[in-house]
N, C-alpha and C positions, 0 to 999 in steps of 0.2 A: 554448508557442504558444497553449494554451488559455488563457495571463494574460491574454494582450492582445485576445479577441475571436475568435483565428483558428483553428479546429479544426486545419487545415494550413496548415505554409507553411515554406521555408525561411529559415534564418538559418546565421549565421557567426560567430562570436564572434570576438572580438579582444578580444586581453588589455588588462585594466585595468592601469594606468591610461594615457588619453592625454592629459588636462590636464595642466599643471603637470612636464614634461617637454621635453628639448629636441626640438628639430624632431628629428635626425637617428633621432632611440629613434621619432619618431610614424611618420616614413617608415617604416623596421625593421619594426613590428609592421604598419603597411599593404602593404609588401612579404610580408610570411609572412602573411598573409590573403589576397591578390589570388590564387592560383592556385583556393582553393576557392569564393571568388564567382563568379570566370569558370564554374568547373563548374557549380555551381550556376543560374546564371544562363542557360545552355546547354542543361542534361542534366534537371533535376529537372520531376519532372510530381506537381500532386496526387493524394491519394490518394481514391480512391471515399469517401462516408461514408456509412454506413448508416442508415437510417429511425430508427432508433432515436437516434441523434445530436441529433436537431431534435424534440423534446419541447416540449409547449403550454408555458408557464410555470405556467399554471393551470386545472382545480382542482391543487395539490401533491399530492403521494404519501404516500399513510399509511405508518408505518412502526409494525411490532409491534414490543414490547420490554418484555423480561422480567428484573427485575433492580433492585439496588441502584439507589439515586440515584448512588454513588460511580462505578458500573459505569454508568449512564448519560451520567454525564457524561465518560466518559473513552473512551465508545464516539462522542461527540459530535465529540471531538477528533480521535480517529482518520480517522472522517471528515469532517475539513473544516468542520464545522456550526458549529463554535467555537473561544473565542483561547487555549481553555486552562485558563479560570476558570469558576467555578461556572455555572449557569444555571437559570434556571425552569422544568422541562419542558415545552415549547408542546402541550400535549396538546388534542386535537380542543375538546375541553370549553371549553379555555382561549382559544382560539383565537377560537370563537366568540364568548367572552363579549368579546373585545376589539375585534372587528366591530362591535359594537352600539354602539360608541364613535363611528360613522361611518356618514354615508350614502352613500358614495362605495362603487361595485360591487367585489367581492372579488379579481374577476378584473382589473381596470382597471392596467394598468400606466402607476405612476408616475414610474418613471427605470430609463433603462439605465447600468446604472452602469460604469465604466470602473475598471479599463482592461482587463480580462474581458469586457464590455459583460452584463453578468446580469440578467434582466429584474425588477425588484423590483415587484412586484403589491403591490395593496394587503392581501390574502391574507399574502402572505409581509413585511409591515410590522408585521400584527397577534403575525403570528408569532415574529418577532425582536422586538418590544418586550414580549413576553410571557417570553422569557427573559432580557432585560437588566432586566425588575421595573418592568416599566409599567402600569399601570393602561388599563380602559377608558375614562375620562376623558381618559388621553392621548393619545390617538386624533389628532385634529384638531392636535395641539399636533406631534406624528410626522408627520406628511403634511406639515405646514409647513416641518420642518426641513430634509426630504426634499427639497420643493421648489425651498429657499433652498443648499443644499452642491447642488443638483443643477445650480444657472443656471452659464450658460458666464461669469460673470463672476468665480463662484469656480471656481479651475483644479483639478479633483477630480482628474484623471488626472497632472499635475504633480505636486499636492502629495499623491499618494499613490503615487508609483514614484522620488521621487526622492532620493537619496543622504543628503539632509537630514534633520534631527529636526523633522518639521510637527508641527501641533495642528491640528485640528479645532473654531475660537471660535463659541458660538453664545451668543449674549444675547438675555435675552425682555423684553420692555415688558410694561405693559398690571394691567386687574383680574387676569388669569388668573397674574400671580406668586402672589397671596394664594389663589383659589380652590382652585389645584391645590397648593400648598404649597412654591412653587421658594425656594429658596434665595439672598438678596439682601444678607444682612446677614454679620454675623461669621463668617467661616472660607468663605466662599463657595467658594469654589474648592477648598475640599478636601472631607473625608471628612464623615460623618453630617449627607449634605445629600442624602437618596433620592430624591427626583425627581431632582435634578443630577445624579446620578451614572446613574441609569438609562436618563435620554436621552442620555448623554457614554457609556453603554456601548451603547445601542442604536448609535448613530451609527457607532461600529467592526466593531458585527454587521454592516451593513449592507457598509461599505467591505470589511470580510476576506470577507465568507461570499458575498456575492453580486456585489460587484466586484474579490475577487481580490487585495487586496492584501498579497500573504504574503510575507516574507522568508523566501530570500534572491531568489525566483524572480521576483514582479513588487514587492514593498518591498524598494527598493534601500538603505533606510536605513544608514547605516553604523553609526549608535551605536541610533538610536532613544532612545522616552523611556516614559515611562508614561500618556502621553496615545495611545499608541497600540492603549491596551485603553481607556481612559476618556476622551473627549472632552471641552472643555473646555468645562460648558454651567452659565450663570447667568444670575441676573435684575440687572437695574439697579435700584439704592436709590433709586428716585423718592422718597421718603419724606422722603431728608437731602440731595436734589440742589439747593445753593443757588440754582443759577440759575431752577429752579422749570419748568424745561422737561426731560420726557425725552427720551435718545437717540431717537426713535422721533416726538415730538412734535415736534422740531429738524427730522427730515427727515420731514416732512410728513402726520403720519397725525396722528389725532386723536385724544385722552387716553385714552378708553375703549377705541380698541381694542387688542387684542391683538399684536403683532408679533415675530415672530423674526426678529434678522439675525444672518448667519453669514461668514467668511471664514478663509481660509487662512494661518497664521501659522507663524514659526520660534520656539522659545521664547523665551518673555518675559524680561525682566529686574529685581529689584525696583529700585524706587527709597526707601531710607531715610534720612529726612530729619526729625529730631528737633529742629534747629534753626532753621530758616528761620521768619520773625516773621513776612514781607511774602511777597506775591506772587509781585514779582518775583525775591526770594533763592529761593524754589520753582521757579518756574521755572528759575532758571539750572543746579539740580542733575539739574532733571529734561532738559534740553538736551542737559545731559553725555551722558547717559543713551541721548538721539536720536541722537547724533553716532555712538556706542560700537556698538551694537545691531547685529547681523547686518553687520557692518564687511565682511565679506567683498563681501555680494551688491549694498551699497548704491553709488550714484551718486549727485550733488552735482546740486541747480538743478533738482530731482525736482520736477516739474509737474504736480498732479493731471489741470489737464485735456487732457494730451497722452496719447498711446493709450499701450501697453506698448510698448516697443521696446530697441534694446541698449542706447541712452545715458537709458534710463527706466525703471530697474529697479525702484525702489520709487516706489508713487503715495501710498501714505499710513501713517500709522502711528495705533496707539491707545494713549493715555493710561487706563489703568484708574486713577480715581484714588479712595480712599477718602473717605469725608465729611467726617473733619477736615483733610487735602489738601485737601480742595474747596474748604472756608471759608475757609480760608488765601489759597486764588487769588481766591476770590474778592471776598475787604474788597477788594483792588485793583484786580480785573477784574470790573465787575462782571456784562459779556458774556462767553461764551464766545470771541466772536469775534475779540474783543482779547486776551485770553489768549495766542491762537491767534499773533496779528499779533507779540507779543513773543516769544512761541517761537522761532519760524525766523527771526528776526532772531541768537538768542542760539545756534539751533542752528547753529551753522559750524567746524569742523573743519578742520587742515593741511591742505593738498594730498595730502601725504606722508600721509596715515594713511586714503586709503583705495588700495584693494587694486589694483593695475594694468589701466589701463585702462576700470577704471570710474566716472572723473571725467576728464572733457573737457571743460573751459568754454568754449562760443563766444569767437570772437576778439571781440564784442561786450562783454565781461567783462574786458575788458583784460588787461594782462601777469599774467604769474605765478609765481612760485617754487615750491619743494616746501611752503614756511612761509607761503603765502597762504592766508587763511582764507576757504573756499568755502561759502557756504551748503546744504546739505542738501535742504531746499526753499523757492519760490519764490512756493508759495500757503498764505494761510492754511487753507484747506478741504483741504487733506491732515491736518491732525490732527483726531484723531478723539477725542472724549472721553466718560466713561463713568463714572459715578458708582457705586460697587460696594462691596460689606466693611462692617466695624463699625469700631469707634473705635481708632484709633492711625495713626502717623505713616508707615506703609507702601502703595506705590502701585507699579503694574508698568507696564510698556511694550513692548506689543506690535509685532510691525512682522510686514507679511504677506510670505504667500510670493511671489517674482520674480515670477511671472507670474500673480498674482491680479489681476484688476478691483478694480473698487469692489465695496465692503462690499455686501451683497445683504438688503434686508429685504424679509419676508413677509409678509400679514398671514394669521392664524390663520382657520380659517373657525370659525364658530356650529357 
C-alpha cells in the first residue's frame, strides 16, 4: 500500500496472469475474487494513522553510525536507503558541501515522485547524489534531470511499475559535457565514464529510495536489466555531428546553453553495419531495425502529432547513431529531415508481424492482407536522432516506453 502513495487502503489480488489467456480462465479468476471485493467494498474502514506517520520531508534525520564501510553499506540496504551496491556515505559534511553546488532552498521540494509519491527535497537530491559519486558541480545538472524524468510527458510511474525492462535515457547538450567531464565519445554508454554513471546511478537512487520502485512489490519487472541500478546518461558528440546542429540546437535552444532531455525507453537494439557505402543502404538496415524493436508494444501509421491512445502506442523513436554512421547518412542526406522522410518510407513491415491488434489501418489505407506492408510511422518528426560514441560501424535504436509523451528537454540553470 505504502508503494503507491497510500498508507491505507484495501486491495484484492487476482492471480497473474489475465492477458494472454482465454476469456473463460479471465471470468474464473474474476469469479474467485468477486466475493472478497464485495467484502471489502462493504465491511473495510481505514485505519487511524498516527502523528508520527506524516513527518516534514525536511530538515531529514541524522542518523549515528558506527562501523565498517562494509557494515555501512549493508546496514543501508537493509533499510531501504540503497540498490545494494556500494555508495558514498552522505555524511552531514558531505551533504553540505554539495548544497553549495545550488541556490535553490534545502528544504524546497522538487518532485513527488511516484508511485510511493516521496517528497524528494532539494536536501535529500544533495544527498543521493553524494552517494551515487556526484560532485558539487553537479548540483544544477541533478535538479535538471530531476525536473525533465519528473514532467508528465515522461510516464515515471509507467515506466517504473511496469512488467517491462525500462531505461531511464538522459542526454546532455551544451559547454557543460566538456566542463564537467560527461562522457560523449568512445564507450559512452558503458563503464569508466564517472560522471555518466554517477548521474545514471543517482537517477535510480531517486526512483527505488524515494519513489519506491522495488521488485517484486511496486517494480513489476519481470526480467529487469542493469539499467535498473545505472541509468542510461550521456552527452551527444556535437564535435563529429555532421549536420553541425545539436540535438538540443534542432529543437530550439541555443548552442551555448546547457540542456538535458530525458525519456522512457524499452531496451535498445544495436544496429551493425560494416558494409553500407551510401545513405540510403544505412538506412535500410537501420529500418529493419525500426520495424523489429519492441514488436510486441508497437502500432503501424504511429503519428507523432496525435496524443497517446490504444491505436497510438509508439510516438517516436531514437536513432543513437555514431559519427562514422553519421557521415555515411549524411554524403546523401544532407538534412536530417530527409533522412528522416526516407526512413519511414523504408520502415514498413507485414501486417502479420505485428502483435494482434495493435495495427488497424483506417479503411482510408485501402485493402489489406496479412503480407501488406504497413508503415510504422507517418511523420517524419517521430525519429529522433543523436549523434553519440567514437569510431566504428555500430549505432543503437531506441524506442520509448507506450506511454511516454515526447522527449522532455530541460535547460540547466547557472
Amino acid at each position: 500500500m505504502k508503494s503507491v502513495g497510500l498508507p491505507d487502503m484495501a486491495f484484492v489480488e487476482v492471480e497473474h496472469p489475465l492477458g494472454m489467456i482465454p476469456l473463460d480462465e479471465v471470468r474464473a479468476k474474476a469469479d474467485k475474487a468477486f466475493p472478497e471485493i464485495l467484502r471489502l467494498a462493504t465491511k473495510w474502514k481505514p485505519t487511524d494513522l498516527p502523528a508520527s506517520a506524516l513527518k516534514a520531508p525536511y530538515p531529514a534525520p541524522r542518523v549515528k553510525f558506527t562501523g565498517t564501510y562494509e557494515a555501512l553499506n549493508q546496514m543501508f540496504y537493509e533499510k531501504g536507503w540503497s540498490l545494494g551496491m556500494p555508495i558514498i556515505p552522505p555524511t552531514p559534511e558531505r551533504v553540505a558541501a554539495m548544497l553549495k553546488g545550488t541556490k535553490h532552498n534545502p528544504g524546497e521540494i522538487v518532485w513527488v515522485v511516484p508511485p510511493r509519491m516521496g517528497q524528494l527535497t532539494v536536501e535529500l537530491v544533495a544527498t543521493l547524489g553524494v552517494m551515487s559519486g556526484a560532485k558539487p558541480e553537479h548540483m544544477p545538472l541533478l535538479l535538471a534531470i530531476v525536473k525533465a524524468i519528473g514532467d508528465p510527458s515522461y510516464d515515471w510511474r509507467g515506466n517504473s511499475t511496469t512488467t517491462a525492462p525500462t531505461v531511464p535515457v538522459v542526454f546532455i547538450n551544451g559547454p557543460i559535457r566538456d566542463k564537467l567531464g560527461i562522457g560523449y565519445s568512445t564507450g559512452v554508454l558503458g563503464g569508466e565514464m564517472p560522471v555518466n554513471v554517477a548521474l545514471g546511478y543517482f537517477i535510480n537512487l531517486v526512483g527505488d529510495i524515494v519513489g519506491g520502485s522495488i521488485p517484486p512489490e511496486s517494480d513489476k519487472s519481470s526480467q529487469g536489466s542493469a539499467h535498473d541500478i545505472v541509468a542510461m546518461v550521456f552527452g551527444e558528440n556535437e564535435k563529429e555531428n555532421p549536420w553541425q546542429q545539436s540535438y538540443a540546437v534542432e529543437h530550439g535552444f541555443k548552442p551555448t546553453d546547457n540542456v538535458v532531455t530525458a525519456f522512457g525507453a524499452y531496451l535498445g537494439t544495436n544496429n551493425t553495419d560494416h558494409e553500407s557505402t551510401t545513405g540510403q543502404q544505412l538506412l535500410n538496415t537501420f529500418a529493419i531495425g525500426v520495424d523489429g524493436v519492441a514488436c510486441g508494444i508497437t502500432s503501424c501509421l504511429t503519428d507523432y502529432a496525435k496524443p497517446p491512445g490504444p491505436d497510438n502506442r509508439v510516438r517516436f523513436m531514437f536513432l543513437l547513431l555514431n559519427p562514422e554512421h553519421a557521415q555515411t547518412i549524411h554524403r546523401d542526406f544532407k538534412t536530417k529531415q530527409g533522412a528522416k522522410e526516407y526512413l519511414i518510407k523504408k520502415a514498413a513491415p507485414p501486417l502479420w508481424s505485428y502483435a494482434p491488434g495493435r495495427c488497424v489501418p483506417p479503411k482510408s489505407f485501402g485493402p489489406v492482407t496479412p503480407d501488406t506492408l504497413i508503415p510504422r510511422f507517418v511523420n517524419p518528426d517521430s525519429i529522433h536522432i543523436v549523434v553519440t560514441g567514437g569510431p566504428g560501424k555500430q549505432s543503437q535504436i531506441w524506442p520509448p516506453f507506450t506511454t511516454d509523451g515526447n522527449p522532455v528537454s530541460v535547460l540547466v540553470e547557472e
